[in-house]
Structures are given as structure tokens and as C-alpha cells.
Backbone as JSON Lines, residues from 0, in Angstrom:
{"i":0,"aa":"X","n":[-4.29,16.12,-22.82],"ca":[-3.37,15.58,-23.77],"c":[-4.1,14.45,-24.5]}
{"i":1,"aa":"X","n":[-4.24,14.53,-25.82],"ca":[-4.89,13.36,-26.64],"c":[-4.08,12.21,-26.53]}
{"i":2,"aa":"X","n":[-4.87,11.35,-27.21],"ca":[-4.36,9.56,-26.43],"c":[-3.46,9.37,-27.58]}
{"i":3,"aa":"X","n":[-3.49,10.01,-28.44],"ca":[-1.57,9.99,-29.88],"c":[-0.71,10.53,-29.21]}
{"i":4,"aa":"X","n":[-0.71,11.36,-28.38],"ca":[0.51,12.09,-27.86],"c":[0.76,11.59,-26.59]}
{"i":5,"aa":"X","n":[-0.41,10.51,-25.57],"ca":[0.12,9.86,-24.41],"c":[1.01,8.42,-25.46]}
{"i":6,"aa":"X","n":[0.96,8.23,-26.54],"ca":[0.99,6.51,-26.9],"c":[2.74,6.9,-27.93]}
{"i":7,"aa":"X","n":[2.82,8.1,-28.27],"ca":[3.9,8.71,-28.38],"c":[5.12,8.73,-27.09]}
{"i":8,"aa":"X","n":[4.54,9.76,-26.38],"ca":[5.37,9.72,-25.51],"c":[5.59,8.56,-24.57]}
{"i":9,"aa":"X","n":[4.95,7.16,-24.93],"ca":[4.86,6.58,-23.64],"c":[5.92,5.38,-24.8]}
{"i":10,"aa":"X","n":[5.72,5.83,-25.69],"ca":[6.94,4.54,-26.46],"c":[8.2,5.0,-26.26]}
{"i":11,"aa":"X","n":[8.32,6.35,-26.47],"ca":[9.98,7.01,-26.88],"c":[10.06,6.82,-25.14]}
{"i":12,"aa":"X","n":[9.4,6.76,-23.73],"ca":[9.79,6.6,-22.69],"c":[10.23,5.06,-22.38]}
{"i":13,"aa":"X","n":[9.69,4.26,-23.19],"ca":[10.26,2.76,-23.38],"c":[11.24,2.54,-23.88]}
{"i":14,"aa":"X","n":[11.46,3.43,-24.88],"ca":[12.44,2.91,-26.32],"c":[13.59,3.64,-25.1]}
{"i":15,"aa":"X","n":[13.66,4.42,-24.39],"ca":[14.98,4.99,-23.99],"c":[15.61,4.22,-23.02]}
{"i":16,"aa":"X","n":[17.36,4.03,-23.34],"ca":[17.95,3.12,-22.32],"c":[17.69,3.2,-20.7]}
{"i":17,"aa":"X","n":[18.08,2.18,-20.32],"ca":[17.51,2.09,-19.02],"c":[18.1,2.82,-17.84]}
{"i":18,"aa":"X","n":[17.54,4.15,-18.17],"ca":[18.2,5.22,-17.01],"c":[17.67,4.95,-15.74]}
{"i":19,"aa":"X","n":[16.95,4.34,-15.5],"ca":[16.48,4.28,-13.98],"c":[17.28,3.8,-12.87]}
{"i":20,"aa":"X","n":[17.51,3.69,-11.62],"ca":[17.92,2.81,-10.9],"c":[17.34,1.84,-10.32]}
{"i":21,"aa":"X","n":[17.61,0.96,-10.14],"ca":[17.21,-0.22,-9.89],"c":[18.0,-0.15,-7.92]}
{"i":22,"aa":"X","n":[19.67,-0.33,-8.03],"ca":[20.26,-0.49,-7.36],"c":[20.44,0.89,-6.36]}
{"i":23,"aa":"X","n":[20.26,1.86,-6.65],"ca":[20.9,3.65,-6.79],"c":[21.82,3.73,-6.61]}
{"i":24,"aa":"X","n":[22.56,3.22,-7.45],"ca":[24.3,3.73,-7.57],"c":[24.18,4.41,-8.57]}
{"i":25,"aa":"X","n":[24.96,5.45,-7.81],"ca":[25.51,6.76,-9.23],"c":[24.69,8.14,-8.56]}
{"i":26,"aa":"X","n":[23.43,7.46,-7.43],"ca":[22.58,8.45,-6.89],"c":[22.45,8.87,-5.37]}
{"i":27,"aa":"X","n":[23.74,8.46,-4.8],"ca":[24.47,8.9,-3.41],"c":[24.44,10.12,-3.38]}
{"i":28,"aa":"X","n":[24.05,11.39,-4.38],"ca":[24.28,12.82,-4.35],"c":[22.97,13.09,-3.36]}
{"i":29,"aa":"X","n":[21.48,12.21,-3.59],"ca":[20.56,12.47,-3.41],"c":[20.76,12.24,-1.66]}
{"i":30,"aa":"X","n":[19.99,13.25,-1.46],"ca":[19.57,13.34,0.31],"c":[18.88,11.81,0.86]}
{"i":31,"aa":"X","n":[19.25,11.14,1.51],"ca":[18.33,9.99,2.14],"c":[16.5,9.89,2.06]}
{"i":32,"aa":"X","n":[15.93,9.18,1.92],"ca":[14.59,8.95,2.0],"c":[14.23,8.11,3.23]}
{"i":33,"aa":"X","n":[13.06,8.58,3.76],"ca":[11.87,8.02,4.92],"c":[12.62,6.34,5.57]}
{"i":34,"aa":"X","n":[12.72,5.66,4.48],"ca":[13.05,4.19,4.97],"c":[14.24,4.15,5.03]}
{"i":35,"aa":"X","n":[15.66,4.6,4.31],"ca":[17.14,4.9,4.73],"c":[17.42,5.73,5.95]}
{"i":36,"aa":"X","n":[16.62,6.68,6.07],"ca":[17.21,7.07,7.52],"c":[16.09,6.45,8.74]}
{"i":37,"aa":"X","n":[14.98,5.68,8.53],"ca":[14.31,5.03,9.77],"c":[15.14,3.94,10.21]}
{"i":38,"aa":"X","n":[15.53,3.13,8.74],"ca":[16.58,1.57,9.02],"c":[18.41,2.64,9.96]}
{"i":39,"aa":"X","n":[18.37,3.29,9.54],"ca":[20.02,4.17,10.04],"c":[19.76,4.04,11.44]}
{"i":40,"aa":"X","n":[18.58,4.72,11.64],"ca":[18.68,4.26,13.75],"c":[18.67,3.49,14.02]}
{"i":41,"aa":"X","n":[18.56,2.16,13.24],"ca":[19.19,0.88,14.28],"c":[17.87,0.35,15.25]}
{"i":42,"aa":"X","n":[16.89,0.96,15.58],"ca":[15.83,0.73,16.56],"c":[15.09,-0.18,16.6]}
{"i":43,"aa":"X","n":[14.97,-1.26,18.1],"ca":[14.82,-2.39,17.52],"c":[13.25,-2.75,18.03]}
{"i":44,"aa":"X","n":[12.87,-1.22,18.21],"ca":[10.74,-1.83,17.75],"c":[10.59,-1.47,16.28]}
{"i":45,"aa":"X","n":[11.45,-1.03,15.27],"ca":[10.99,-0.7,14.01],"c":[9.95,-1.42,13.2]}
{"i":46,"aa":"X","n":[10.41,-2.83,13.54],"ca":[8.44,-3.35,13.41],"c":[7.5,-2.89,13.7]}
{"i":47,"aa":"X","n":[7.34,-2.38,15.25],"ca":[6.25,-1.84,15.8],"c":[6.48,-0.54,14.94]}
{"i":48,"aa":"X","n":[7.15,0.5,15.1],"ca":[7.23,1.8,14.76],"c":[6.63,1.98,12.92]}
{"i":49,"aa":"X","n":[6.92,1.22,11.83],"ca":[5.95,1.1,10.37],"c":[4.53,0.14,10.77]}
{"i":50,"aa":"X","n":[3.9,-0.14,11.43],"ca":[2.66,-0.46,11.7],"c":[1.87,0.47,12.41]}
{"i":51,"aa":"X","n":[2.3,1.28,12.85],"ca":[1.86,2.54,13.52],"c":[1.17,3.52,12.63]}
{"i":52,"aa":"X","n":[-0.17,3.79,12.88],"ca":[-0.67,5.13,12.31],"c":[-0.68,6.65,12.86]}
{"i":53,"aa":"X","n":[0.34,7.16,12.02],"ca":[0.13,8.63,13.24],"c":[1.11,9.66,11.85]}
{"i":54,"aa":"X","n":[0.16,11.08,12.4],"ca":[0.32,12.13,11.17],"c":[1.74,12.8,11.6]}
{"i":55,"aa":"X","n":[2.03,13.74,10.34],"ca":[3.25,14.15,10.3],"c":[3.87,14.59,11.35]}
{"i":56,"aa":"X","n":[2.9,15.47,11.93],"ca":[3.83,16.13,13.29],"c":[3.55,15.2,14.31]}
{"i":57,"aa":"X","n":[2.91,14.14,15.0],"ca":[3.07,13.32,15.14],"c":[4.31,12.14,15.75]}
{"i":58,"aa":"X","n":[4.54,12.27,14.0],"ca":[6.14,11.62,13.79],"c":[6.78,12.12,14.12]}
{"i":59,"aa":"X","n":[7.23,13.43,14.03],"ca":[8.35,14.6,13.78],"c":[8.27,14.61,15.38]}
{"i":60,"aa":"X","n":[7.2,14.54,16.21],"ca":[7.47,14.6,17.8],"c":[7.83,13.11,18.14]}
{"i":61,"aa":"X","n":[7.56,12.26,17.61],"ca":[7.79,10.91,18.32],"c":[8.9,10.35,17.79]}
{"i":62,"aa":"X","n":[10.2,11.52,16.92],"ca":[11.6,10.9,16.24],"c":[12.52,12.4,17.16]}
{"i":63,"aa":"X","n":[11.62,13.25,17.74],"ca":[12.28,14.55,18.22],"c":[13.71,14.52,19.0]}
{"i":64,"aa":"X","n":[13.68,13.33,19.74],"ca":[14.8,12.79,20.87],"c":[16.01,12.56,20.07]}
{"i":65,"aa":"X","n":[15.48,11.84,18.48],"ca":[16.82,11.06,18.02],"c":[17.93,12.05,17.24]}
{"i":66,"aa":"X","n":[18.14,13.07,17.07],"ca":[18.71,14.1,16.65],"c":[19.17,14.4,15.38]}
{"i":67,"aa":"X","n":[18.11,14.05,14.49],"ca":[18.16,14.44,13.3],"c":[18.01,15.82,12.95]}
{"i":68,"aa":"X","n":[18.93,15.86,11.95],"ca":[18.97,17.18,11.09],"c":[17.47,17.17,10.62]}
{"i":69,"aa":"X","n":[16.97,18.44,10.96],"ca":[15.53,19.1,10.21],"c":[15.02,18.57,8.9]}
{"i":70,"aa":"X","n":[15.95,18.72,8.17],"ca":[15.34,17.99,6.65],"c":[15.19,16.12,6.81]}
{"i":71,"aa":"X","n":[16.11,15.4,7.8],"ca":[15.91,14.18,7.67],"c":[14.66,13.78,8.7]}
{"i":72,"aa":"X","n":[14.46,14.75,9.9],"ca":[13.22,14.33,10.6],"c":[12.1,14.91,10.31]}
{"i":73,"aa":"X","n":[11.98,15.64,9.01],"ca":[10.99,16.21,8.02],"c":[10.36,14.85,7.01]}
{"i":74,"aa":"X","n":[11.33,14.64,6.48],"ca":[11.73,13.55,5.64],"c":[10.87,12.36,5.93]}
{"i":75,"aa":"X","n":[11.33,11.6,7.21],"ca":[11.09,10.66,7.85],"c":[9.63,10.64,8.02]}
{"i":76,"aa":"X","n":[9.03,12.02,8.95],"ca":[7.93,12.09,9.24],"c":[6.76,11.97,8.32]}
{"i":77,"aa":"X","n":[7.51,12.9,6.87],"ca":[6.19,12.32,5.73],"c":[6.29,11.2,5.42]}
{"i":78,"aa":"X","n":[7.43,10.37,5.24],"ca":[7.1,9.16,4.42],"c":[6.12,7.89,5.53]}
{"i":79,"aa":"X","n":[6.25,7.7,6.73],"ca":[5.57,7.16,7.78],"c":[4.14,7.56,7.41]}
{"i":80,"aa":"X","n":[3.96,8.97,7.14],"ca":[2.49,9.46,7.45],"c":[2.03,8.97,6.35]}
{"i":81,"aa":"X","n":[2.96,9.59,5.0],"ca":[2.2,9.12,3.86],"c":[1.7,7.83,3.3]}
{"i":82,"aa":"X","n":[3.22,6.94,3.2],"ca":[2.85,5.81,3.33],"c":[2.92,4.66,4.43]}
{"i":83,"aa":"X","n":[2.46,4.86,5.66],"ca":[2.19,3.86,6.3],"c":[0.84,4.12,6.73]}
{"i":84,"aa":"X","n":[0.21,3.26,7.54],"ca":[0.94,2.38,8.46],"c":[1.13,1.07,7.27]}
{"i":85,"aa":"X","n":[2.06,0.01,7.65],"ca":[2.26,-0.69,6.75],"c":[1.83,-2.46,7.33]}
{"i":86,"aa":"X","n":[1.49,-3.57,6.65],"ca":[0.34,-4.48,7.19],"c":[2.07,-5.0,7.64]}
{"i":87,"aa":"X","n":[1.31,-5.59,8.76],"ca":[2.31,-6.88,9.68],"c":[2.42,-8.2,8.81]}
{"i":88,"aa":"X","n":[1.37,-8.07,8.33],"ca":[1.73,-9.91,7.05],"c":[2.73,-9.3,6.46]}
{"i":89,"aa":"X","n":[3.2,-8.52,5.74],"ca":[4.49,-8.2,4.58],"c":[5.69,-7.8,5.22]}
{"i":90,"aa":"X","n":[5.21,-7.97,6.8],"ca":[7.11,-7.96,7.46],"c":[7.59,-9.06,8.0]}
{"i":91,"aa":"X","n":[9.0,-8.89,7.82],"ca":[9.92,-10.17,8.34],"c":[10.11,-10.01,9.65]}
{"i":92,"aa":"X","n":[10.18,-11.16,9.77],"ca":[9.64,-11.76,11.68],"c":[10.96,-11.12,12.66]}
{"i":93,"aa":"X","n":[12.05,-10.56,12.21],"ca":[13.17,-9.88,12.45],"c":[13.21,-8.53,12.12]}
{"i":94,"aa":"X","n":[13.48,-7.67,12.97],"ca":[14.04,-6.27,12.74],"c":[15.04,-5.98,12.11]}
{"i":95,"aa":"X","n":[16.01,-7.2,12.44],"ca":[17.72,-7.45,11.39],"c":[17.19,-7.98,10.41]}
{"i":96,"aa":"X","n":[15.89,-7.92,9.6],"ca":[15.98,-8.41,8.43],"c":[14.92,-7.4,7.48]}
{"i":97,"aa":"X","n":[14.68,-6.02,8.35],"ca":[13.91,-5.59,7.64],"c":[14.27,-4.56,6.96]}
{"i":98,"aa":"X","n":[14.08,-4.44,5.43],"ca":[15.07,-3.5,4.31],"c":[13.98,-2.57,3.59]}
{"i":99,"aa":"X","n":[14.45,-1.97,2.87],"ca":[13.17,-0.57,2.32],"c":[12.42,-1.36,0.81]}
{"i":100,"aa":"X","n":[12.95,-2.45,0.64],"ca":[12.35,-3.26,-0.83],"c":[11.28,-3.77,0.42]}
{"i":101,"aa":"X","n":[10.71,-4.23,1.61],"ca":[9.99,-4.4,2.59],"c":[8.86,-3.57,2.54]}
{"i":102,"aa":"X","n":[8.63,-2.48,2.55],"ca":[8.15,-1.35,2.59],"c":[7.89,-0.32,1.59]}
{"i":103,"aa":"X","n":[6.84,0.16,1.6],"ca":[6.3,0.98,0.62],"c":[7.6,1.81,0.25]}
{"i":104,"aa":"X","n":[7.51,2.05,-1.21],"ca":[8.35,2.83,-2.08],"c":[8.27,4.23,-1.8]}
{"i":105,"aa":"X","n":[9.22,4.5,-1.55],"ca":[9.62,5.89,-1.06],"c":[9.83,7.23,-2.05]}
{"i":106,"aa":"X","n":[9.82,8.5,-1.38],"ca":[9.66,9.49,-2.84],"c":[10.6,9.78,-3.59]}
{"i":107,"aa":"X","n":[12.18,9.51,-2.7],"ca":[13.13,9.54,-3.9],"c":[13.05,8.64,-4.56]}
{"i":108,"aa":"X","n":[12.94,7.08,-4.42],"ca":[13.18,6.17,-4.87],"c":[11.74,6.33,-6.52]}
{"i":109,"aa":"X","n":[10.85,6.59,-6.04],"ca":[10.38,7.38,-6.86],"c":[10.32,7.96,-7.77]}
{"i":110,"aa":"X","n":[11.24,9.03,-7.53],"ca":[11.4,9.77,-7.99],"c":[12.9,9.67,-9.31]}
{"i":111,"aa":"X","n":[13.51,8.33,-8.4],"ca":[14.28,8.02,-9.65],"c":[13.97,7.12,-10.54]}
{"i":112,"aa":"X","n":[12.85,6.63,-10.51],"ca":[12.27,5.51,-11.06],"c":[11.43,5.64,-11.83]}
{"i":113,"aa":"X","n":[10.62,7.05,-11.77],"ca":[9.45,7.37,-12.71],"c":[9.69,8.88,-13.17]}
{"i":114,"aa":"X","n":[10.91,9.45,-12.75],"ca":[10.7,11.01,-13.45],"c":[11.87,10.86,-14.54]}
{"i":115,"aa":"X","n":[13.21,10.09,-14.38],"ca":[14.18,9.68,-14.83],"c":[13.88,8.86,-15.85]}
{"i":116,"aa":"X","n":[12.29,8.7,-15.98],"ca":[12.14,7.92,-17.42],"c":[12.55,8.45,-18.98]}
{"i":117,"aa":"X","n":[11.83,9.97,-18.27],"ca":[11.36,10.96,-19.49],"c":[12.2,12.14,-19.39]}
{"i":118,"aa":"X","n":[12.79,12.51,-18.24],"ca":[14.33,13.33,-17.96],"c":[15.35,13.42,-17.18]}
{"i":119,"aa":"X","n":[16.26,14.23,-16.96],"ca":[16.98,14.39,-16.29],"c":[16.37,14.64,-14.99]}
{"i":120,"aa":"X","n":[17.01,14.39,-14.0],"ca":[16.52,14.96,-12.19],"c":[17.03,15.88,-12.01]}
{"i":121,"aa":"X","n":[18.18,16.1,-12.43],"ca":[19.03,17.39,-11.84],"c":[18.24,18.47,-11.92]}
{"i":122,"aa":"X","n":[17.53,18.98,-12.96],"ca":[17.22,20.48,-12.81],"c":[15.8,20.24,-11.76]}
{"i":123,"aa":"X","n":[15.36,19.1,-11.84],"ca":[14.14,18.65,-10.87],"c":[14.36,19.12,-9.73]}
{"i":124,"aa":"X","n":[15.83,18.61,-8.78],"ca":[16.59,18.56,-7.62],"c":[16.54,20.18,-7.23]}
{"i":125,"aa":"X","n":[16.94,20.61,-8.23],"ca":[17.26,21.94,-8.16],"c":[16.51,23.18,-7.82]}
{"i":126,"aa":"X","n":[15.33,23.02,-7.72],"ca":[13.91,23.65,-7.61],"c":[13.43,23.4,-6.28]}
{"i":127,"aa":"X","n":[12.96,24.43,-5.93],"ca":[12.27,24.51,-4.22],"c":[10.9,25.13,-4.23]}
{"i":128,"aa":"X","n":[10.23,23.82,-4.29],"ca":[8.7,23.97,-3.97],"c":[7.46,23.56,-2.66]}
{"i":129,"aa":"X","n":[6.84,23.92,-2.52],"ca":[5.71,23.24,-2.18],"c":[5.23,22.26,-2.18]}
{"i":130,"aa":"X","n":[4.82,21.2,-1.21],"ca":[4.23,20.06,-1.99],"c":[3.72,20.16,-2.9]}
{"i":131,"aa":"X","n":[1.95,20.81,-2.59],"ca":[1.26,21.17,-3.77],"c":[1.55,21.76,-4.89]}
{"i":132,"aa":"X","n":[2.4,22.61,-5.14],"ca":[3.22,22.84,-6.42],"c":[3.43,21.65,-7.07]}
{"i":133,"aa":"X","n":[4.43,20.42,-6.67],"ca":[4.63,19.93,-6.96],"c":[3.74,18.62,-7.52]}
{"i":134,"aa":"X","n":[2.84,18.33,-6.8],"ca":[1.42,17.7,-7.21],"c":[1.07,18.16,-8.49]}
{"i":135,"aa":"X","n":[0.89,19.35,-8.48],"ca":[-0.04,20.42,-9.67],"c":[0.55,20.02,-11.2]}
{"i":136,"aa":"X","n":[2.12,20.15,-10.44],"ca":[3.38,19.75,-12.1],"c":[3.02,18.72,-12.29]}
{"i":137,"aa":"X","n":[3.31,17.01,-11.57],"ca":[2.7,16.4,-12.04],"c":[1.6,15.78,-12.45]}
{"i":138,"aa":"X","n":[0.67,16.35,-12.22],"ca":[-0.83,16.66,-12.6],"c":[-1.1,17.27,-13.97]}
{"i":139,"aa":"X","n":[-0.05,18.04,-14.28],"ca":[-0.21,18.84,-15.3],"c":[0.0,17.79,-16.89]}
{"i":140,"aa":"X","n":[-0.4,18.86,-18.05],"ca":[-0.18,18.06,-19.09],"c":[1.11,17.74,-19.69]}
{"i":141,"aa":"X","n":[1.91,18.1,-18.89],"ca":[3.84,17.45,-19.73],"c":[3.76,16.5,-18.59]}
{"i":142,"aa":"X","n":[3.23,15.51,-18.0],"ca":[3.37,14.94,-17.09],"c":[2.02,13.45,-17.1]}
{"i":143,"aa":"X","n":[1.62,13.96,-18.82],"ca":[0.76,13.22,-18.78],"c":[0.37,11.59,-18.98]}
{"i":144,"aa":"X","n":[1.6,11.15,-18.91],"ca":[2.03,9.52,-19.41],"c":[2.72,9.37,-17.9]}
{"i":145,"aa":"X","n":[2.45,9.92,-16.77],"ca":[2.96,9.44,-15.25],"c":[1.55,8.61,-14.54]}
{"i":146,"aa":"X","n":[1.84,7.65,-14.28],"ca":[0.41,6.75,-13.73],"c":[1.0,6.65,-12.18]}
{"i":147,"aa":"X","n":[0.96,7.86,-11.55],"ca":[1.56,7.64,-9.64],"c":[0.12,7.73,-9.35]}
{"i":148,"aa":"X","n":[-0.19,7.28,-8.17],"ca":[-1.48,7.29,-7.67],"c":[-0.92,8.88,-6.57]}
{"i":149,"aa":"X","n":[-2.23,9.2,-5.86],"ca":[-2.1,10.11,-5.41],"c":[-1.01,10.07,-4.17]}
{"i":150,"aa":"X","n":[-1.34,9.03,-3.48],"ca":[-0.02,8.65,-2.79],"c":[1.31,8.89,-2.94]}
{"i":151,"aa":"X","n":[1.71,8.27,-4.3],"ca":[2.9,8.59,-4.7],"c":[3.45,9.85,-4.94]}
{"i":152,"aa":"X","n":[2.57,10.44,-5.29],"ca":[2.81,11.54,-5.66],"c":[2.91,12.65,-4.74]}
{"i":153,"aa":"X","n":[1.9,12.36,-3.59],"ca":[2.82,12.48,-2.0],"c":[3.85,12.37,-1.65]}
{"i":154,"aa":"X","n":[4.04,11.26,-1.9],"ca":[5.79,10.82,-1.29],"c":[7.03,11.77,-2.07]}
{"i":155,"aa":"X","n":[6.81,11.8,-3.47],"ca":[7.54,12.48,-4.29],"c":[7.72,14.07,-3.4]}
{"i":156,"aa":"X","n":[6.37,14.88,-3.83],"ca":[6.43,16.01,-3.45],"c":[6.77,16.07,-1.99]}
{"i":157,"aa":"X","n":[6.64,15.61,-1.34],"ca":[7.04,15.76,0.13],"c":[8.79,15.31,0.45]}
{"i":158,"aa":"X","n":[9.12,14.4,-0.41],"ca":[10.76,14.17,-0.63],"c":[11.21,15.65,-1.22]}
{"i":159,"aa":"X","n":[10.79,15.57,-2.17],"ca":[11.29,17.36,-2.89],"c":[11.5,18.16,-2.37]}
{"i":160,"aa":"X","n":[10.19,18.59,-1.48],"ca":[9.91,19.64,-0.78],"c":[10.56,20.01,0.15]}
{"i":161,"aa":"X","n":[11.0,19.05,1.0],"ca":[12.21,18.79,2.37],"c":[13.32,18.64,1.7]}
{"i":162,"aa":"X","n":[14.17,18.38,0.76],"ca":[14.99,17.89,0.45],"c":[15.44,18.58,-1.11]}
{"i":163,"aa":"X","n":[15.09,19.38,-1.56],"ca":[15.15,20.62,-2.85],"c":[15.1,21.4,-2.4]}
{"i":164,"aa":"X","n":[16.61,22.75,-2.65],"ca":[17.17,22.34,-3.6],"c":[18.38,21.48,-3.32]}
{"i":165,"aa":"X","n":[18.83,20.67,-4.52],"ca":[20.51,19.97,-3.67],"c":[21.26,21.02,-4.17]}
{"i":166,"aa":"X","n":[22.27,21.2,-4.15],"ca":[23.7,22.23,-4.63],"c":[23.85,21.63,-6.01]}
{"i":167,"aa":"X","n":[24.2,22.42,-6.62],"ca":[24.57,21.98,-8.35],"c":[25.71,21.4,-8.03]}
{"i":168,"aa":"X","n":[26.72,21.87,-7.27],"ca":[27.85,21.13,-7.51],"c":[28.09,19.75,-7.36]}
{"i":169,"aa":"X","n":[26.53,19.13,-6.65],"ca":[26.78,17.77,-6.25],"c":[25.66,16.85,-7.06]}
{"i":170,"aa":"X","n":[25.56,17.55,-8.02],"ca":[24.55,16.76,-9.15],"c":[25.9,16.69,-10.37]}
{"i":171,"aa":"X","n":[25.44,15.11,-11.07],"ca":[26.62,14.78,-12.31],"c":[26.18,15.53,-13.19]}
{"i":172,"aa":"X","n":[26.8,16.05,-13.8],"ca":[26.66,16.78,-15.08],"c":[25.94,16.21,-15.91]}
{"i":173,"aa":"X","n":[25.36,14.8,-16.16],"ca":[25.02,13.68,-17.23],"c":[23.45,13.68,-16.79]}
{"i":174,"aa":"X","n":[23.53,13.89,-15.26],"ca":[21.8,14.44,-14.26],"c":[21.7,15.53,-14.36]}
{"i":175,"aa":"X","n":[22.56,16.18,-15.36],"ca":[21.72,17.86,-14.98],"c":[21.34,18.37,-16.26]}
{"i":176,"aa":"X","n":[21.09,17.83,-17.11],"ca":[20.73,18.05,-18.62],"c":[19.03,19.05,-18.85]}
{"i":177,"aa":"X","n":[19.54,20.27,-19.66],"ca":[17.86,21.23,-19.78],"c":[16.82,19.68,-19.76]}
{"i":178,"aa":"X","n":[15.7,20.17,-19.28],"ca":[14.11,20.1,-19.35],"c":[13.7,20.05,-20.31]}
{"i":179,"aa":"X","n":[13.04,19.41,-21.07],"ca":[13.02,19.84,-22.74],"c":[11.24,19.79,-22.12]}
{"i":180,"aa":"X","n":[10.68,20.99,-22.93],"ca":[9.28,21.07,-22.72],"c":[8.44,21.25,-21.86]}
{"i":181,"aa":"X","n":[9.5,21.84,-20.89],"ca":[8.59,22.14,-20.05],"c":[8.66,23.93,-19.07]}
């Protein structure tokens, strides 16, 4: 994509009102992310447990006991792998005080924050891929004014992937608007 058509699209993604969430209200339809359902168990080494380095399955065996539904101990397990382990200087000296603005940004959160610039999510939601699929899209050239590091773009596709498709019926009509261009 030539640098007129990143400096194009990267204004009309400025100039547009501020669809993002900040708070995620309005985005309760969406399935939980990695740090909403780790803070939900209540567990009070969760300090220890985000300083921890250990891969997906890993996780998915060392959350096996707590009885999560498949997609949320899917969920859980990438976002730990992907983005942690996370440094002990940037946590609060309390477990009752530790929140997901604490901790690396997660793939929905993500995902409402940087795909919701330039469209709707709904038909996003709606699609059941692969991680790597999903890498590839945003890799691709309609995707070319997205600055996620590879990481992120982990977190994204691995939120998707576990967690796409949602049911149409539980996306707003105002989130489910065509794709234009792609």
C-alpha cells in the first residue's frame, strides 16, 4: 500500500467519532478476555500466577481443576502465554487491587480499540478462523494503517479464534454494519 493511501486512510480513521471503548460498555455481547476471567477466580496467588512463564497447554493444565467452559480456559491460556509473564515492578502490592488496566492489553480489548477504528466488529465476531488466518488478514493490505506488534496481534487472533463466531443475535445492529473493502 503506498504511503498516500496509508496517510488517507489513517486521517479519515482520526476524523471518525470516537467509536472505540475506552470503558466497554455497550460491549457485554463480547465473550470475556484472558484478564476478566483470571481476576473472576478470585485467586489469591494471582500475583504469583501473571509472573509466571509457561506455554499454552501449560496453562490450560494448570487452570484444568477450576471448571471453566472450554472457550474461557482456551482463552485464559493464550492470553498468559502470549502476553505474560508480566514484571513484578508494574504490580500492586495487593491481589485486591489488581485490575486488567495492570496488565498487558488483552485481544478483545484490542480488538475493540484498534479494529473499531476503521469498522464495524460485528461481521469480524462473526467469522471462525485460525489464528494464523487471522494474522495473515491483518498483515494484509486493507489492514495497512494497523501498527499491532506481533504480539498483539497474537492476542487478537487467539481471542477470535476461541471466541468466533458470537451468534448474530447478540451483536447490536449499529456493530454489525457490511465490511466495506474488504
Amino acid at each position: 500500500m503506498n504511503t498516500i493511501v496509508r496517510l488517507i486512510l489513517l486521517a479519515v480513521a482520526l476524523a471518525l467519532p470516537a467509536t472505540t471503548v475506552s470503558a466497554q460498555a455497550g460491549f457485554e455481547w463480547l465473550p470475556p478476555d484472558g484478564c476478566e476471567i483470571l481476576l473472576s477466580l478470585e485467586r489469591s496467588d494471582v500475583l504469583d500466577v501473571v509472573t509466571m512463564d509457561k506455554s499454552q497447554e501449560e496453562w490450560r493444565a494448570f487452570f484444568a481443576d477450576e471448571g471453566l467452559p472450554e472457550a474461557e480456559l482456551n482463552t485464559l491460556a493464550a492470553y498468559l502465554a502470549i502476553r505474560g509473564p508480566v514484571a513484578e515492578s508494574g504490580l500492586p502490592a495487593s491481589p485486591a487491587d489488581l485490575t486488567c488496566e495492570a496488565l498487558p492489553m488483552e485481544g478483545r480489548q484490542l480488538l475493540m480499540e484498534q479494529c473499531q477504528n476503521c469498522h464495524s466488529i460485528g461481521p469480524v465476531v462473526l467469522m471462525g478462523k485460525q489464528p494464523v488466518a487471522w494474522v495473515i488478514l491483518m498483515e494484509g493490505p486493507t489492514h495497512g494503517v494497523l501498527e499491532l506488534t506481533e504480539e498483539q496481534m497474537q492476542a487478537i487472533a487467539h481471542y477470535l479464534h476461541f471466541n468466533a463466531p458470537v451468534p448474530e443475535e447478540d451483536i447490536p445492529p449499529e456493530l454489525n454494519q457490511p465490511l466495506q473493502g474488504y
